[in-house]
MDTraj code that builds the backbone (N, CA, C; nanometers):
import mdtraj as md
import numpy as np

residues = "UNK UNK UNK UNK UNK UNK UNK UNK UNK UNK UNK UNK UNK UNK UNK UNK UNK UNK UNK UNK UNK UNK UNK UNK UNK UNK UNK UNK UNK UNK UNK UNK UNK UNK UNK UNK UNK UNK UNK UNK UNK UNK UNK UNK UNK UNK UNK UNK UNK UNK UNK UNK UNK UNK UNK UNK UNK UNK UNK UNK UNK UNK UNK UNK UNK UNK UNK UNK UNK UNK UNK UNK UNK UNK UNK UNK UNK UNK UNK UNK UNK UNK UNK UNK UNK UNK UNK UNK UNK UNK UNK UNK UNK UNK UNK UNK UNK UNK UNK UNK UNK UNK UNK UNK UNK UNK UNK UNK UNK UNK UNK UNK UNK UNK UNK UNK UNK UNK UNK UNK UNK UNK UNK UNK UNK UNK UNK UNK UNK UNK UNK".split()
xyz = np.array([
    [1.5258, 2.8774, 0.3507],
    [1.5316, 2.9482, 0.2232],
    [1.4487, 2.8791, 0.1149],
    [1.4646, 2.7321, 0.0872],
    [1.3844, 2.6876, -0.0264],
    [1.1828, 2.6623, 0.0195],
    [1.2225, 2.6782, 0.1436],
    [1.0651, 2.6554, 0.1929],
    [0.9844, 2.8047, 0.1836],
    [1.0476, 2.9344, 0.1354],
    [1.0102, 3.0822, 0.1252],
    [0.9721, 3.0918, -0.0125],
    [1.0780, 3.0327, -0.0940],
    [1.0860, 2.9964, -0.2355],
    [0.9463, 2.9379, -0.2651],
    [0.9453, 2.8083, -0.2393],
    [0.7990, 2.7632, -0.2505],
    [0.6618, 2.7755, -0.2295],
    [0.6687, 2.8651, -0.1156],
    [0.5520, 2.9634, -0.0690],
    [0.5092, 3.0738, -0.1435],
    [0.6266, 3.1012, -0.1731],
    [0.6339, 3.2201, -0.2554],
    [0.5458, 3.1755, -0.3943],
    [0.5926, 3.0916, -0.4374],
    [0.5695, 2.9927, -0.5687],
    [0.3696, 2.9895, -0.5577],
    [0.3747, 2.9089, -0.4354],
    [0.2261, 2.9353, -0.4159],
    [0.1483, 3.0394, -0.4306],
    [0.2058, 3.1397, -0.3804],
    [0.1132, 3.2714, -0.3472],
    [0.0747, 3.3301, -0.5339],
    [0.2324, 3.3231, -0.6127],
    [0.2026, 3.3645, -0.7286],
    [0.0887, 3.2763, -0.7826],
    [0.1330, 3.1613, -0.7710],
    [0.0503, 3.0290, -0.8464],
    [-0.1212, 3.0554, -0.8249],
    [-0.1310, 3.0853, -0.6910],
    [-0.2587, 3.1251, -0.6479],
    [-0.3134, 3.2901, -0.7092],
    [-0.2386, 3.3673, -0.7584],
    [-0.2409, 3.4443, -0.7843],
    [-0.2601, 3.4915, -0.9470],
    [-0.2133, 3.3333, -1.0316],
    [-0.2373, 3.3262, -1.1277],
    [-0.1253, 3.4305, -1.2391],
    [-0.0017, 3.4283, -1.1380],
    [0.1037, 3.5105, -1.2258],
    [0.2024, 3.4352, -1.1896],
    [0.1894, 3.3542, -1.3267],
    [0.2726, 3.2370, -1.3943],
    [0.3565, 3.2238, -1.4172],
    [0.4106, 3.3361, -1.4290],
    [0.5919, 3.3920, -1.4526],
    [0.6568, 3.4078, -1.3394],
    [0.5842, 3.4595, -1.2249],
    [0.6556, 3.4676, -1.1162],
    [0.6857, 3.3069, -1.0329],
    [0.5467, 3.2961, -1.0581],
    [0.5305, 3.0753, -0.9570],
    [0.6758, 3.0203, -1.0296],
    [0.6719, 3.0525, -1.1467],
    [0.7659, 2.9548, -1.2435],
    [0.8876, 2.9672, -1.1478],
    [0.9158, 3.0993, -1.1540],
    [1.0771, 3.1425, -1.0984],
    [1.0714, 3.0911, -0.9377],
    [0.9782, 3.1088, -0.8601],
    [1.0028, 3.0657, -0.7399],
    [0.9979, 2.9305, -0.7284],
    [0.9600, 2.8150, -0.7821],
    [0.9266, 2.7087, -0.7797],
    [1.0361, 2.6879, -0.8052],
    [1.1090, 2.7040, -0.9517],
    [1.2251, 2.6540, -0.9630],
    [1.3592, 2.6725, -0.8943],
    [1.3372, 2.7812, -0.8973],
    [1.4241, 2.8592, -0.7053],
    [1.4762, 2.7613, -0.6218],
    [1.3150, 2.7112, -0.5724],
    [1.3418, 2.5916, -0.4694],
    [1.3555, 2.4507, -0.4813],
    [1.3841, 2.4229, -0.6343],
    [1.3946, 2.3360, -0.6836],
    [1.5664, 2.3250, -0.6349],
    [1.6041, 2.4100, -0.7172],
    [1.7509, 2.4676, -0.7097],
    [1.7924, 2.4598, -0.5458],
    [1.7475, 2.4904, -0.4701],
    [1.7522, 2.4708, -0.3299],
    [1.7100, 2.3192, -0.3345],
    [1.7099, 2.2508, -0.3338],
    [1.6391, 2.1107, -0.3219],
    [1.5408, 2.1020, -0.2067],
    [1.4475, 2.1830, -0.2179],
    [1.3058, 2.1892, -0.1660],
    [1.2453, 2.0181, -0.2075],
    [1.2115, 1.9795, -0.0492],
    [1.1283, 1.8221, -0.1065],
    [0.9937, 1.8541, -0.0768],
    [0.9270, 1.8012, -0.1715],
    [0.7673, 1.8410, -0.1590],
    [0.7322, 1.7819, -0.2631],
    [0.5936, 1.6294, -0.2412],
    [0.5722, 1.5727, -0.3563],
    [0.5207, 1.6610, -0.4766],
    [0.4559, 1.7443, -0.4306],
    [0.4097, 1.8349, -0.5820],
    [0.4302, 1.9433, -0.6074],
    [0.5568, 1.9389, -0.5682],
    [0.6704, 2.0659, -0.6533],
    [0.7154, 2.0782, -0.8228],
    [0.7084, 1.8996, -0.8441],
    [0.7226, 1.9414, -0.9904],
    [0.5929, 1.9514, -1.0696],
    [0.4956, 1.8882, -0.9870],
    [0.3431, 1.9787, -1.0551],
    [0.3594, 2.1047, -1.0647],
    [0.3813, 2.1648, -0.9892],
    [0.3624, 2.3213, -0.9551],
    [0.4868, 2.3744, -1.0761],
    [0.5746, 2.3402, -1.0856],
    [0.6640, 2.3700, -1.2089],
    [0.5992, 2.3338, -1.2728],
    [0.5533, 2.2065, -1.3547],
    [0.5182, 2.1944, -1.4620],
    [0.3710, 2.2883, -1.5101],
    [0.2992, 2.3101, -1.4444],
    [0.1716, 2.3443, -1.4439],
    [0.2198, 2.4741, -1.4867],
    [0.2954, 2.5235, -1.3981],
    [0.3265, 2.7084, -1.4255],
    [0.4069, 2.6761, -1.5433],
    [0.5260, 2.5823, -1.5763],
    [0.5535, 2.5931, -1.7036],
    [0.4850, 2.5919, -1.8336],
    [0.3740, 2.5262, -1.8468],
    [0.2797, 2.4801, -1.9250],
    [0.1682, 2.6642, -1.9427],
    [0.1442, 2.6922, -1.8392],
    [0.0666, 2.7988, -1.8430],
    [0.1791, 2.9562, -1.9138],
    [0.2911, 2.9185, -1.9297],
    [0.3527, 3.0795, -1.9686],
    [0.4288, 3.0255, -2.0911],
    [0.4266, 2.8822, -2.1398],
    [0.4444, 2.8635, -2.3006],
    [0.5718, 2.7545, -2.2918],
    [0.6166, 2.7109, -2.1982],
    [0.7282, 2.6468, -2.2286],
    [0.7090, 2.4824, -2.1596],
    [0.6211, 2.4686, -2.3098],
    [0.5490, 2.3035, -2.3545],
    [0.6483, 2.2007, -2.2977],
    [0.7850, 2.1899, -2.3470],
    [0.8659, 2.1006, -2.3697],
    [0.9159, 2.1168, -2.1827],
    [0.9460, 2.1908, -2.0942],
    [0.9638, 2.1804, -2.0049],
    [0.8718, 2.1212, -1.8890],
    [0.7321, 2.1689, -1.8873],
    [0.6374, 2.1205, -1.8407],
    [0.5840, 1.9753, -1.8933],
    [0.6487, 1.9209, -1.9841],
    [0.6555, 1.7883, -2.0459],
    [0.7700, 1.7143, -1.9679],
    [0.8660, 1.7546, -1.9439],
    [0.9491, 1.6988, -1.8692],
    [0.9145, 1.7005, -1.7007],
    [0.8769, 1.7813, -1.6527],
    [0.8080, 1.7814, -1.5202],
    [0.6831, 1.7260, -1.5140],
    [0.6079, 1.7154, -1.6015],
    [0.5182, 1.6004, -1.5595],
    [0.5368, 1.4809, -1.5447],
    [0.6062, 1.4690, -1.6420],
    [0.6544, 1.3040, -1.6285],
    [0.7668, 1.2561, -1.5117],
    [0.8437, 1.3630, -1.4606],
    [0.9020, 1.3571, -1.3200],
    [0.7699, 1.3553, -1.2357],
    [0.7055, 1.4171, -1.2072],
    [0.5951, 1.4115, -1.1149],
    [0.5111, 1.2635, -1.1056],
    [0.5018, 1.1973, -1.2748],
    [0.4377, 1.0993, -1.2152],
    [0.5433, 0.9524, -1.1688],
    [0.6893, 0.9938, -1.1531],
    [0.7390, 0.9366, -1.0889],
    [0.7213, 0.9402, -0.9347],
    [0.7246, 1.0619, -0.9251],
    [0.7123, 1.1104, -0.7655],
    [0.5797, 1.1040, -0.7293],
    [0.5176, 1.1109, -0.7888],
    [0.3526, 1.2251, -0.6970],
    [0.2584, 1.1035, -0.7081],
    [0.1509, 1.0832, -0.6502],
    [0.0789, 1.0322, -0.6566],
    [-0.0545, 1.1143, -0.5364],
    [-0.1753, 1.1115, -0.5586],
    [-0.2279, 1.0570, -0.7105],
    [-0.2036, 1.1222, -0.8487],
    [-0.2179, 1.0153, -0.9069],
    [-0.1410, 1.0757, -1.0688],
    [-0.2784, 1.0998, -1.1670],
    [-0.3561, 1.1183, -1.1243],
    [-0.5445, 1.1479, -1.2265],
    [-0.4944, 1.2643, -1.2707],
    [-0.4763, 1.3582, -1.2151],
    [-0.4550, 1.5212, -1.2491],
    [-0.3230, 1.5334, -1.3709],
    [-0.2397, 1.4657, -1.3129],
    [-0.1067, 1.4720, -1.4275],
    [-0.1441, 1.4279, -1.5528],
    [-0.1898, 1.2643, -1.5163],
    [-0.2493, 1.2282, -1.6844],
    [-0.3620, 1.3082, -1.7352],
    [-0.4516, 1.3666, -1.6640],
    [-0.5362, 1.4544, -1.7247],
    [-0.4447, 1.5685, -1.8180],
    [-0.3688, 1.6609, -1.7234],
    [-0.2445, 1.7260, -1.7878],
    [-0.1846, 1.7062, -1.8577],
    [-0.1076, 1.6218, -1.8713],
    [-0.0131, 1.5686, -1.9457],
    [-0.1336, 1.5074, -2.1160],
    [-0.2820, 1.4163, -2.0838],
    [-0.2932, 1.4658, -2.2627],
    [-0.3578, 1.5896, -2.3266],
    [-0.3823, 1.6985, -2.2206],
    [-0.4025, 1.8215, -2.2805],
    [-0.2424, 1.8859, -2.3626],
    [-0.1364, 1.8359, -2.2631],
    [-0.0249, 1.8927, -2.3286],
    [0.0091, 1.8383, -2.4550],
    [-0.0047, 1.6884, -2.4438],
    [0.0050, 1.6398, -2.6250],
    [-0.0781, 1.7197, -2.7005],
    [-0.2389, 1.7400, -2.6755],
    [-0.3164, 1.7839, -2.7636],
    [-0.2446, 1.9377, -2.8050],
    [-0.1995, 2.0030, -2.7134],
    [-0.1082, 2.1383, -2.7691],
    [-0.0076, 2.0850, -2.8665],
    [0.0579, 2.0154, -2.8422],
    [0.1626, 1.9531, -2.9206],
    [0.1106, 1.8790, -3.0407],
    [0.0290, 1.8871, -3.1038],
    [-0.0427, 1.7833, -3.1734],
    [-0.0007, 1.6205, -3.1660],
    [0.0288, 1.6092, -3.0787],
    [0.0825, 1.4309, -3.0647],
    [-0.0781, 1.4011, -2.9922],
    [-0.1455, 1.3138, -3.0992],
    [-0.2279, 1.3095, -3.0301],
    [-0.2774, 1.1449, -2.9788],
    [-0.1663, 1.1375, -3.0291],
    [-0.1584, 0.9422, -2.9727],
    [-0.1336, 0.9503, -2.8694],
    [-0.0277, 0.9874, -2.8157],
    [0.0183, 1.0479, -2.6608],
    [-0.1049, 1.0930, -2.5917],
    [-0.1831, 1.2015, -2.6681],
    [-0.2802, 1.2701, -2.5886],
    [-0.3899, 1.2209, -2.5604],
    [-0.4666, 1.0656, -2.6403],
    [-0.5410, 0.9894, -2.6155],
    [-0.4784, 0.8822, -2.5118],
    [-0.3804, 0.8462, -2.5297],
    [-0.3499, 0.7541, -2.4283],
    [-0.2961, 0.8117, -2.3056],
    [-0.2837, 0.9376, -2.2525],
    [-0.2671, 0.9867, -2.1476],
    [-0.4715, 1.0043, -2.0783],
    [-0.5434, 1.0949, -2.1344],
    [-0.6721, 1.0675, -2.1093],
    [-0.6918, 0.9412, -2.1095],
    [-0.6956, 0.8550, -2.1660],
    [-0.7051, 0.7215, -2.1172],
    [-0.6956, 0.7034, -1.9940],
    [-0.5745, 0.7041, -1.9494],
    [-0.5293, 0.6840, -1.8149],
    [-0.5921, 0.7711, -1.6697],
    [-0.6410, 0.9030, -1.7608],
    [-0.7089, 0.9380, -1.6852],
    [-0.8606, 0.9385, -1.6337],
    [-0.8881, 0.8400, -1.7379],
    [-1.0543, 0.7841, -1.7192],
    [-1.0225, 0.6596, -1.6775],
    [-0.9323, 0.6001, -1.6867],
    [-0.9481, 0.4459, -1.5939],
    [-0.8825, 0.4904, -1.4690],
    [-0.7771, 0.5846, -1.4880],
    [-0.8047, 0.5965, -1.2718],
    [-0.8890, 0.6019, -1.2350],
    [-1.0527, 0.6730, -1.2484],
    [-1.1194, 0.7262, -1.2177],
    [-1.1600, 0.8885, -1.1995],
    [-1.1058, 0.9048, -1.2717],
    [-1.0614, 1.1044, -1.3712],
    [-1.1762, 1.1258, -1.4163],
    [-1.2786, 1.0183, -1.5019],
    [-1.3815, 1.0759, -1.5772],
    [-1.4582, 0.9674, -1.5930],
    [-1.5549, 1.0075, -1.6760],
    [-1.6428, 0.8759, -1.7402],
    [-1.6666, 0.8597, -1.8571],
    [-1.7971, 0.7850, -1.8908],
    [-1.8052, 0.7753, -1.9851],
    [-1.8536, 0.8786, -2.1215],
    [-1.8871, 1.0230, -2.0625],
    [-1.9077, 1.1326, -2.1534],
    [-1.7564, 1.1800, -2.1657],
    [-1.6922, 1.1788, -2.0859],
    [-1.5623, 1.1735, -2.0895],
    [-1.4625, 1.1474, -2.1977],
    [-1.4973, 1.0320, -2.2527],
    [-1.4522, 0.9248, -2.3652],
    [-1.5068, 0.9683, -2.4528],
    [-1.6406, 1.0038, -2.5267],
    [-1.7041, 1.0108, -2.5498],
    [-1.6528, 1.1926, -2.6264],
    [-1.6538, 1.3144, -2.5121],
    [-1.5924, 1.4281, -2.5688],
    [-1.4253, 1.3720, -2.6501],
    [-1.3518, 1.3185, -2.5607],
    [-1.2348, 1.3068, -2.6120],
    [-1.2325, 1.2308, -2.8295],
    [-1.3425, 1.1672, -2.7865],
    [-1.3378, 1.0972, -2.9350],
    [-1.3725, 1.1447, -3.0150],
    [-1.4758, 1.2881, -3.0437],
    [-1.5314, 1.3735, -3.0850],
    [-1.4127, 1.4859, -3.0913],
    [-1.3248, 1.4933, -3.0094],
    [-1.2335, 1.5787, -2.9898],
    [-1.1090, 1.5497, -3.1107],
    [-1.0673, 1.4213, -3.1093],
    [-0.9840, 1.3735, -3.1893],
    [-1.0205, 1.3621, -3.3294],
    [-1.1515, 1.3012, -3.3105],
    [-1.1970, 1.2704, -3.4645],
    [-1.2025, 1.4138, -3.5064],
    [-1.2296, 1.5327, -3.4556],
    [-1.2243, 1.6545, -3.5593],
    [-1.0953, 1.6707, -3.5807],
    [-0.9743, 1.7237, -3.4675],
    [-0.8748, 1.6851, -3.5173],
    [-0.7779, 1.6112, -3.5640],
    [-0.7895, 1.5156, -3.6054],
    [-0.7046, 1.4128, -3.6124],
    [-0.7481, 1.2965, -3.7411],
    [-0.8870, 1.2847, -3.7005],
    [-0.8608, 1.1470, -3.8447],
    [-0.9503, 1.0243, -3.7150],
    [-0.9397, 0.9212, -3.7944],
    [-1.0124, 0.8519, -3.7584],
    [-0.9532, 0.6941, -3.6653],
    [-0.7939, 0.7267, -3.7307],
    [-0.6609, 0.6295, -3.6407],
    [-0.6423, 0.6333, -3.4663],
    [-0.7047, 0.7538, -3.4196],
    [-0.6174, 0.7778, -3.3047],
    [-0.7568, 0.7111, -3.2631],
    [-0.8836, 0.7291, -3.2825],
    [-1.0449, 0.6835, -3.2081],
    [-0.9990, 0.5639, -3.2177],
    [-0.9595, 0.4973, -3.3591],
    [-0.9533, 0.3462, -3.3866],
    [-0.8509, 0.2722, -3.2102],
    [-0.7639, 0.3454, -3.2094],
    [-0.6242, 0.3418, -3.1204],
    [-0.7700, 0.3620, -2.9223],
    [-0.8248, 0.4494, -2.9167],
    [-0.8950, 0.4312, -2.8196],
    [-1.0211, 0.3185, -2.8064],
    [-1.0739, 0.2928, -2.8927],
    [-1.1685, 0.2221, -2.9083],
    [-1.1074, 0.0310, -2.7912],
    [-0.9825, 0.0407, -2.8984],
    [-0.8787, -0.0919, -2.8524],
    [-0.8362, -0.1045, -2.7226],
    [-0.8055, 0.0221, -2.6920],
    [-0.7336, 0.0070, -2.5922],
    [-0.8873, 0.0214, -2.4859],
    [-1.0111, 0.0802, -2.5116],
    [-1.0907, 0.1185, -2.3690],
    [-1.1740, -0.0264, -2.3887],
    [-1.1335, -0.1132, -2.4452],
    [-1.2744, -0.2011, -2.4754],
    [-1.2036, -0.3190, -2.4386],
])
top = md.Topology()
chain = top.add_chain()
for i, resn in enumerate(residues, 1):
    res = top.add_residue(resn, chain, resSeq=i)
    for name in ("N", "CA", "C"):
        top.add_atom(name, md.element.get_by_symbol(name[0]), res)
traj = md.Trajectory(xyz[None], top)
């Protein structure tokens, strides 16, 4: 039953109807479906149909569980940048350019990214921490 659930989850997910992945994923959550990137797949579909604060909590379960974790921290500081936390959202990209997520244009968009929104504290805050 939770392994139909999750398939299911896929097919929507692949299908790009976000409302449905959500419900089946969590389905088999509810079933205690084990599968390292089940709570990606929640969080991702949570994140894609508006419910920030949940897909915030499943990422950060995921990077307990899941590995590799490049994709989550990539995720996870796009989700600050929705959230305007953007200290969070630089130091999650961070993490995702020293796994090996990106490079140095990489850094480079992100700081350009912040400095329009944000001010000139959060670059100061990357500068420290990438150097």
């Amino acid at each position: 039953m939770p392994e139909v659930q999750y398939l299911k989850g896929l097919v929507y997910f692949k299908k790009n109807t976000m409302d449905k992945a959500y419900l089946y994923f969590k389905n088999a959550e509810k079933y205690n479906y084990s599968d390292n990137e089940l709570y990606v797949y929640i969080a991702n579909s949570a994140y894609y149909i508006g419910k920030i604060d949940e897909a915030e909590t499943y990422y950060l379960k995921a990077l307990e569980e899941y590995s590799p974790r490049t994709g989550i921290f990539y995720n996870l500081g796009n989700l600050y940048l929705k959230k305007k936390d953007y200290q969070l959202s630089a130091i999650y990209f961070l993490a995702f350019i020293n796994e090996g997520g990106g490079n140095s244009d990489d850094l480079l968009k992100l700081e350009n990214y912040l400095l329009y929104n944000n001010g000139f504290e959060v670059v100061k805050l990357i500068n420290i921490i990438h150097n």
